[in-house]
C-alpha positions in Angstrom: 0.0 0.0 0.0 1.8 3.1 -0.9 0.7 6.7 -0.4 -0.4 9.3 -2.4 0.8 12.5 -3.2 -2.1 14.5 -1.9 -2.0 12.6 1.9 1.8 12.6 2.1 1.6 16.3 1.6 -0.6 16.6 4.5 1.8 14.9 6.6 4.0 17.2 8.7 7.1 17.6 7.1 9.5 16.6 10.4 7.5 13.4 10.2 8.3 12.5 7.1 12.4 12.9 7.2 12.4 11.5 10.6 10.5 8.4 10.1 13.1 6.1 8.6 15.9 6.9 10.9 13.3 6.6 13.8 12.6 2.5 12.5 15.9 1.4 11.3 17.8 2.1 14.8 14.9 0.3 16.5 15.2 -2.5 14.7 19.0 -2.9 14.8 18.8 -2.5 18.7 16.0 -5.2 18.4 17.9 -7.3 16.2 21.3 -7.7 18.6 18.8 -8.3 21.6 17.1 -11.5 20.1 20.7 -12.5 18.8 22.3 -12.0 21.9 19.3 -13.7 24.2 19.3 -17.3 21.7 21.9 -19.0 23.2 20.1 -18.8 26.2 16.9 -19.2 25.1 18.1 -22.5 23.6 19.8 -23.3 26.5 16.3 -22.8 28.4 14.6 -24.7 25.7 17.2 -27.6 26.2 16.8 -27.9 29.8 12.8 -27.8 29.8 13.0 -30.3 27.1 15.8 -32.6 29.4 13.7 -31.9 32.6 10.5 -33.2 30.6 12.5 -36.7 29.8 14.8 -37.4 32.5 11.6 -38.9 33.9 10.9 -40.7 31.6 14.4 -42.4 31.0 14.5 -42.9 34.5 11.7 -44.6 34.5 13.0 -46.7 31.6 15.8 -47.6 33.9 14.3 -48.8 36.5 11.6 -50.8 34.9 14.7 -52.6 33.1 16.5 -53.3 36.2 13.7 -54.6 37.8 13.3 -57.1 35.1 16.7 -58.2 34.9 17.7 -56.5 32.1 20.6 -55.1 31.9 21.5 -53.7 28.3 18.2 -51.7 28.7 19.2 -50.6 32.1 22.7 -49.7 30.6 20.9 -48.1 27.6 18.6 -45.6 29.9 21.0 -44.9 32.2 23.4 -43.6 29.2 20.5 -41.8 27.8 19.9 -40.2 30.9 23.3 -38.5 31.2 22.6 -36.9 27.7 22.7 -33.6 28.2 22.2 -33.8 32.0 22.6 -30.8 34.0 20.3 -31.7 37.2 20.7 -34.9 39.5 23.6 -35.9 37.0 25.0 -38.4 39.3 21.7 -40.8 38.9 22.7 -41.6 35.0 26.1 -42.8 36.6 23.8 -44.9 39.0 21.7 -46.6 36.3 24.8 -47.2 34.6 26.5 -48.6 37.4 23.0 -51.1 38.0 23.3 -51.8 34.2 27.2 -53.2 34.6 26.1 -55.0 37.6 23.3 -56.9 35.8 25.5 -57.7 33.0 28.5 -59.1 35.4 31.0 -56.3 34.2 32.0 -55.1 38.1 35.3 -53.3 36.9 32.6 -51.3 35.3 30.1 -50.6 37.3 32.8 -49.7 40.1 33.9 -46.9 37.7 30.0 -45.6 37.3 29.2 -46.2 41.0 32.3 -44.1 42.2 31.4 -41.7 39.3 27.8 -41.5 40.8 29.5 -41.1 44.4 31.3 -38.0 43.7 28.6 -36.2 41.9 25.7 -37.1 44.5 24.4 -35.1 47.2 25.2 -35.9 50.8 22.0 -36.2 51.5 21.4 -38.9 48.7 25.1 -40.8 48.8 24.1 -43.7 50.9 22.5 -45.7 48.4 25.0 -45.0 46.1 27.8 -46.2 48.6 26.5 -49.4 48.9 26.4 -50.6 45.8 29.9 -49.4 45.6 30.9 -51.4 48.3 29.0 -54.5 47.4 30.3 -53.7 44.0 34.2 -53.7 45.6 33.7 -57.6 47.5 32.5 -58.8 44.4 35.9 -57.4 43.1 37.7 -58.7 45.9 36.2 -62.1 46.0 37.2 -62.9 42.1 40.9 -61.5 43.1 40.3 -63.9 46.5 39.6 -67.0 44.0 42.0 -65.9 41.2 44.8 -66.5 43.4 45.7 -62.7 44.2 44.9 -62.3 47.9 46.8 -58.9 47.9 44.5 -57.2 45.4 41.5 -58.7 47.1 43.3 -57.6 50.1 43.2 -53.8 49.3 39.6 -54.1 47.1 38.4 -55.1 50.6 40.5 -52.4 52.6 39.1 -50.1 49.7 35.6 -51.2 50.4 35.5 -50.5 54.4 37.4 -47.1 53.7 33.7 -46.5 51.5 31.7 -47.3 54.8 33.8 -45.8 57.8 33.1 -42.4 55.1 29.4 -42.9 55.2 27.9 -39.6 56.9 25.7 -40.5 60.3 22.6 -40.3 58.6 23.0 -43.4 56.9 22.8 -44.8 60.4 20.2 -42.9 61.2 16.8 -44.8 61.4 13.9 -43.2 58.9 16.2 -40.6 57.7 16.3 -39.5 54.0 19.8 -41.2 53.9 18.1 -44.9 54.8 15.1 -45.2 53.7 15.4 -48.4 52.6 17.9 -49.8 55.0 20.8 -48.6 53.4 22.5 -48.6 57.1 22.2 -51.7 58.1 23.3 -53.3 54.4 26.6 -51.3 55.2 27.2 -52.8 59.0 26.3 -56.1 57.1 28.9 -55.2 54.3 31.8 -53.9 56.8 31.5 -57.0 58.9 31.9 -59.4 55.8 34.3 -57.2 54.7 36.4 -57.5 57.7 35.7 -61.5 58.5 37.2 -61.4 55.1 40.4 -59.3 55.3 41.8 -61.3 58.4 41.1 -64.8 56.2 42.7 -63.5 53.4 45.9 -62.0 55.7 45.8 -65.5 57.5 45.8 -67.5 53.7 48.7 -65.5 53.3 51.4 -65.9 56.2 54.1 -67.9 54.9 54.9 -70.9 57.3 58.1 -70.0 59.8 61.1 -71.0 57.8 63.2 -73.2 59.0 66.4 -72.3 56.8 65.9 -75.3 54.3 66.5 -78.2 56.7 64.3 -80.6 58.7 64.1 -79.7 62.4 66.3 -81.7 64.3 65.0 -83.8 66.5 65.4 -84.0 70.6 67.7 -86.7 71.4 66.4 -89.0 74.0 66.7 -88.9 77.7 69.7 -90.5 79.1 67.3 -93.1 81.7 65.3 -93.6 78.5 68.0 -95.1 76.0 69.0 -97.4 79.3 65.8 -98.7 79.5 65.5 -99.2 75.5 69.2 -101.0 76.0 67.8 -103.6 78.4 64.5 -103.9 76.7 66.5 -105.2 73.7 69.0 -107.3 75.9 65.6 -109.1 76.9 64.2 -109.8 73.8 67.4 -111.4 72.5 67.4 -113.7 75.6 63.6 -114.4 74.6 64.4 -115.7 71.1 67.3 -117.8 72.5 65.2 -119.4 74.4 62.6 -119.7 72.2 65.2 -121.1 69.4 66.6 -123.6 72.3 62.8 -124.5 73.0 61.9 -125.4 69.6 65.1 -128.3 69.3 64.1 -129.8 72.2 60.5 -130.3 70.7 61.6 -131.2 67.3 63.7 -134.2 68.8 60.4 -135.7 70.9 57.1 -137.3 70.2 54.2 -134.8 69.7 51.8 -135.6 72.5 48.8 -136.8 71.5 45.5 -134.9 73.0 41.7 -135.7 72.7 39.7 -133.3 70.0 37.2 -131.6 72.0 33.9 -132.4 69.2 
């Protein structure tokens, strides 16, 4: 729509030179605020959208570790760390749940002490043990592989992870144990301890003894008399015995009556 002649000369003069310098400033000034306020719009946009589906993953999770399944636990744990910037430490936790289903412990120590780090005090105690049950497991193959030092330390390792649980883990109906996370650590330090001292005793060498047999005591003095005259005995037992058996040999048997 353009405007004619007759209108525009009724227009105040001022109005019309100043109009297009009035607009175009505007709309610079306009243009730099929307370019400068995208990042963070997308940023915004991004979170809402993660906020919106971390839920839902979650959810994935744990219906997969409930049912034993632990690529799709593995799978919705590592889609819950995508772009996570809330409660991070819970897509290290599925992961960790995901490893343990699987068998993989080496990894699921790794996501479990991953998970420890990042969680909130308030929230670590579930997380702890299944990093300490995760450790005996470790220390139990090393135990059976024949390596009782590195099951040694992944138990030492595994009670260092309970004696730096805060109090509230303890702490009956607290936030922090809720679902007896205390008493599954008590359980897990006193295993853990029952089996440090085997593993310790598995591993003393026997007292050396520098390469020879230990020599024996030699008898008592009264002892090796008395063995003397024993066999002084015996040697006058067999002569008489030998002297006993000519005589016979040279005589009639006697004859005696069968008693049936």
């Amino acid at each position: 729509m353009s405007i004619d002649n007759d209108r525009a000369a009724s227009l105040p003069e001022t109005l019309l030179d100043t109009l297009p310098e009035t607009l175009s400033p505007r709309l610079r000034r306009r243009r730099k605020l929307l370019l400068a306020s995208a990042p963070v719009a997308l940023a915004a946009l991004v979170v809402a959208v993660k906020l919106l589906s971390l839920p839902i993953s979650a959810g994935q999770a744990e219906n997969a570790y409930a049912a034993g399944q632990g690529e799709g636990t593995l799978k919705a744990g590592q889609a819950m760390g995508v772009l996570n910037m809330v409660e991070r430490y819970k897509a290290h936790f599925a992961q960790g749940d995901g490893h343990v289903l699987r068998g993989d412990f080496v990894a699921a120590q790794e996501q479990f002490a991953a998970a420890l780090d990042l969680a909130p005090v308030n929230e670590s105690c579930k997380v702890r043990v299944n990093l300490v049950l995760t450790l005996e497991k470790l220390g139990e193959a090393k135990e059976k592989a024949g390596d009782p030092a590195s099951a040694q330390a992944l138990f030492a390792q595994g009670s260092d992870v309970v004696a730096q649980a805060p109090r509230d883990c303890f702490t009956p109906n607290s936030e922090n144990n809720k679902d007896g996370e205390g008493d599954a650590l008590k359980d897990a330090q006193k295993r853990l301890a029952e089996k440090q001292a085997a593993v310790q005793g598995d591993g003393q060498e026997p007292p050396k003894s520098g390469g020879e047999a230990p020599a024996q005591e030699p008898a008592p003095a009264g002892k090796l008399e008395q063995l003397q005259k024993n066999g002084q005995q015996a040697q006058k037992e067999r002569s008489k015995s030998d002297k006993l058996s000519d005589e016979l040999s040279n005589n009639e048997p006697e004859q005696f009556a069968k008693p049936w």
